[in-house]
N, C-alpha and C positions, 0 to 999 in steps of 0.2 A: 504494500500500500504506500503510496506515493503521499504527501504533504500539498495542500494546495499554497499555490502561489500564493504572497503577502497581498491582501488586499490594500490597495493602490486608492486612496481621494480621488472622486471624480469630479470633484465639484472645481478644482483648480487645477493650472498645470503640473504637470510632474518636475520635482527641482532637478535642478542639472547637476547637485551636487545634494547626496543626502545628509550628509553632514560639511559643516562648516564652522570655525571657529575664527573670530580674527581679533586680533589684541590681545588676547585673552591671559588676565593672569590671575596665581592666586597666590597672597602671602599669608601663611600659617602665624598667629601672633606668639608672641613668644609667653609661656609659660613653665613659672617656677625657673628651674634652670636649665630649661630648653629653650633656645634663644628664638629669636623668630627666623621664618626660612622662607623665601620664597620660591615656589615648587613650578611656577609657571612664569617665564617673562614674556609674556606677549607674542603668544605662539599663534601665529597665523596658518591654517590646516582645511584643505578642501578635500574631501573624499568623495571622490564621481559615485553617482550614481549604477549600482548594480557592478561595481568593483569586489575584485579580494583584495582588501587592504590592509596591508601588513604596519604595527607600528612599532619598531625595535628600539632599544635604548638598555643602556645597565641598568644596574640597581640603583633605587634614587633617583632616578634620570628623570621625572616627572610623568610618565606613564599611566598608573594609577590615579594619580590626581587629576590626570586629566577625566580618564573611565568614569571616575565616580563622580564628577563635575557634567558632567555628558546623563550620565544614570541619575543624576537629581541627588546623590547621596553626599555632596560636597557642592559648597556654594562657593563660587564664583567671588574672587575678591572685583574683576574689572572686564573690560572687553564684553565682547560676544560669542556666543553659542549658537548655533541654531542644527534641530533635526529633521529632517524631511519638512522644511520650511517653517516651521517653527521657531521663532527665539527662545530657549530652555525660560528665561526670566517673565517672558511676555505673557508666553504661552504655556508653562509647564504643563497640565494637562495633555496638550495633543502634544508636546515634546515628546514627554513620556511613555505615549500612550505607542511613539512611533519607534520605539529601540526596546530591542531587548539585550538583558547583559549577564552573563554568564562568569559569576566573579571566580577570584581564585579557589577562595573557602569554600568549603562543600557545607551549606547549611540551608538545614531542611529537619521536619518535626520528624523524629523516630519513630513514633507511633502513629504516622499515615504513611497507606498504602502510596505506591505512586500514581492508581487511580486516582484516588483521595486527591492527593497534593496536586497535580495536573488539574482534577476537575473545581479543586477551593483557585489555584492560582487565577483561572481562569472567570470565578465570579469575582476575585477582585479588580478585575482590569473589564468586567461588565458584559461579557460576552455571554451571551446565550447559550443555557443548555443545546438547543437546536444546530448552533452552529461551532460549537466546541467540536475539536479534532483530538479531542484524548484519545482516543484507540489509534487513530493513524499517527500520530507523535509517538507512541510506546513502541508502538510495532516499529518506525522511523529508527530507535535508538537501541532496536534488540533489547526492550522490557515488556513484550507481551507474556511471559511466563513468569515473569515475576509482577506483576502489576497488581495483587491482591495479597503480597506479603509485603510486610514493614517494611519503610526506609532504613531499619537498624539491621535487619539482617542483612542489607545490602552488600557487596563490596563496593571498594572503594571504587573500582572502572565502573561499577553501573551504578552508583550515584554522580560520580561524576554525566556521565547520558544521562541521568535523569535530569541534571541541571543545565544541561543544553535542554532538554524537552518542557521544560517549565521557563524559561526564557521567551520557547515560540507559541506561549497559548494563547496571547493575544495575535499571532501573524502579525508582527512586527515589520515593516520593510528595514529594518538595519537591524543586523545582531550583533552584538559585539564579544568576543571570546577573549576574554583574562584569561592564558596560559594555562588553555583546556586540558593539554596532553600533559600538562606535568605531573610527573609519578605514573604516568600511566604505563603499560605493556606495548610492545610494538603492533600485533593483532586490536587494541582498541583503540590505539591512535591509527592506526590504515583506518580502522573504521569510521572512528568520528572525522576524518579528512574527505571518506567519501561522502557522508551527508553533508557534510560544511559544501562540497562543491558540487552536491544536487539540489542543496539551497540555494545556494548561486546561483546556477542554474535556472531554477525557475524566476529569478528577480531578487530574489534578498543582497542586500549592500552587507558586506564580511568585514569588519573590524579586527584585526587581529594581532593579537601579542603573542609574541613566544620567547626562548631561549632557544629555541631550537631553527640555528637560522636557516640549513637547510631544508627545512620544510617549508618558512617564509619563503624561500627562493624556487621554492617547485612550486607551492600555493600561490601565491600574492601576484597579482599582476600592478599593482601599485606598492611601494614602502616610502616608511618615511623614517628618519632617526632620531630621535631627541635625547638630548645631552644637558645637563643642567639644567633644565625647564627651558628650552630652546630647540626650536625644528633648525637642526644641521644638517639634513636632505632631506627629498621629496621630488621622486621621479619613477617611470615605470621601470619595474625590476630588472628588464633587458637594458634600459641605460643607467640604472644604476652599478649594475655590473660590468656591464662594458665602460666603467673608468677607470678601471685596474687593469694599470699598466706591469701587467708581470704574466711569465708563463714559466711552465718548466719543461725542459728538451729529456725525455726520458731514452737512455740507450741502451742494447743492450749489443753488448762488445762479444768479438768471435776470440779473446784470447783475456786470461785473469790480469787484472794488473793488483798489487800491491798497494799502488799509489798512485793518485793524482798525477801526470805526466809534467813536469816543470813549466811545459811549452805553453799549457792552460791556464796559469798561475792569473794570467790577469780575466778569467771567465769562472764566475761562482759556479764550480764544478765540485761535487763529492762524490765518491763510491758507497753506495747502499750497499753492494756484492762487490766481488771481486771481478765480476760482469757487468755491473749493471752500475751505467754512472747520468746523474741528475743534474742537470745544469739549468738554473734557473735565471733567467735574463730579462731584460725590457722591451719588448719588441720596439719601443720609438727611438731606441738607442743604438741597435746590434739585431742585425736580421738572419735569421736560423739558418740559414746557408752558407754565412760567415763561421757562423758555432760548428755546422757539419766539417766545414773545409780544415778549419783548428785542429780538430778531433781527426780528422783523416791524416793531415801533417805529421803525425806523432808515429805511422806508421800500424795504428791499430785499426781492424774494422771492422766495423756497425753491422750488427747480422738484422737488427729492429730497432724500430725505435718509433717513440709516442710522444702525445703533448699534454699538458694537461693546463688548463685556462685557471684565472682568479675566480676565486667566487666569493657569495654573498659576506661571508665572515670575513675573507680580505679586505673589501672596501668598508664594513660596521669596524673591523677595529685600529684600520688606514684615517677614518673621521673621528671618530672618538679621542685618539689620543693625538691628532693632528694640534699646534698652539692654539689656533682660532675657533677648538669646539667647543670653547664656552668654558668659563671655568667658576668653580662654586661663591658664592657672594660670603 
């Protein structure tokens, strides 16, 4: 059983971005002898419409504050918000009413079914018995066999699904996922990535946080990075990765060498094996047929050899520890 598409406002155009922030800060006051912080400086952030949008950053980095300022659970020291055209401040009703958020914590009442808890979630956000998708939400999350035993018997992977399926009982067009797969198994993270991208699919806008960058970078057609309570990128994930300037020439050699050949001395070259040597370079520097002819010079030859590109985690930890990515107040 399939999930139906988010129900969409007909009464107005659809926004071209469902989420949008601009200015936007918040400073935590300071209490006792916690100083004050401010967790947001005026973070300007457009999420298109019907995107997976990835938002990475360390720990601290402002992430959460933002989530929970977005989910109405953290108020806004300044700037603006708005969700599916909504200002959170204006408007917080239809704000709210248009995201759902799937926080880090797994909290949820022990002693309700996840019947139960799907069909109370979904009277407090007003939606009709008639039109509640609790049986195609369970079955969605692989909890139709358990959907009439406690939340406390649960494990920890299927309360986590249950709190992605209690996010979507209102049909939210934007969900937002706090670092769904953390602690999870490999078998229920595949899983919740296929529904994360058959909700996409039908329309839903994906918000996404993770630790796990290569899955931002298989998943996310949009990221963005924030660093000190500041967007230090925001671009689609094919050009955010193609800014890394780096590759590695992988070889593998028809004879052992001991060592390094002297004549390579000025090309970052190591031996992984006694066969197999890594040389990793700048393609806008030194072009790979220059690196092959080197390696030929020395007398040794190349039975194979491979490449391997930069990815997602080169360019997040190339910006983060760059001088310009912001640094704490």
């Amino acid at each position: 059983m399939i999930i139906t598409a988010p129900k969409l406002p007909s009464a107005r155009p659809l926004p071209a971005d469902a989420v949008r922030v601009i200015g936007l800060t918040k400073t935590y006051r300071a209490s006792g002898q916690t100083p004050a912080k401010q967790a947001l400086k005026g973070v300007d952030l457009a999420i298109p419409r019907g995107s997976l949008f990835g938002l990475l950053g360390p720990n601290g980095a402002g992430k959460s504050t933002l989530i929970n300022i977005l989910a109405g659970l953290v108020t806004k020291t300044s700037g603006d918000a708005v969700i599916w055209g909504h200002e959170i401040a204006a408007e917080p009703r239809a704000a709210h009413a248009s995201i759902g958020v799937v926080p880090q914590e797994l909290n949820m009442d022990p002693f309700f079914t996840p019947r139960e808890l799907l069909n109370l979630h979904a009277g407090l956000y007003g939606v009709p018995a008639r039109e509640r998708q609790t049986e195609a939400l369970l079955e969605a999350v692989g909890l139709s066999a358990q959907a009439d035993a406690y939340a406390r018997t649960l494990s920890g992977g299927m309360r986590r699904r249950l709190m992605v399926a209690k996010a979507m009982v209102h049909n939210p067009p934007v969900l937002v996922l706090d670092e769904p797969t953390a602690g999870v198994d490999v078998e229920l993270r595949q899983s919740l990535w296929a529904h994360v991208r058959e909700l996409n699919r039908l329309g839903t806008t994906i918000l996404l946080t993770t630790h796990y960058l290569e899955e931002a970078q298989e998943l996310c057609d949009h990221i963005a990075i924030i660093n000190h309570g500041q967007v230090i990128a925001n671009d689609s994930t094919e050009a955010l990765v193609g800014r890394i300037d780096r590759k590695v020439l992988i070889l593998t050699l028809d004879r052992d060498l001991a060592a390094v050949p002297p004549t390579l001395a000025g090309i970052h070259a190591e031996l992984s094996t006694p066969r197999r040597l890594s040389i990793r370079y700048q393609p806008s520097r030194i072009r790979a047929d220059r690196i092959l002819s080197a390696v030929q010079s020395t007398g040794v030859g190349i039975l194979d050899l491979s490449t391997e590109d930069g990815d997602l985690e080169d360019i997040f930890l190339q910006l983060i520890h760059r001088p310009d990515a912001g640094a704490a107040d």
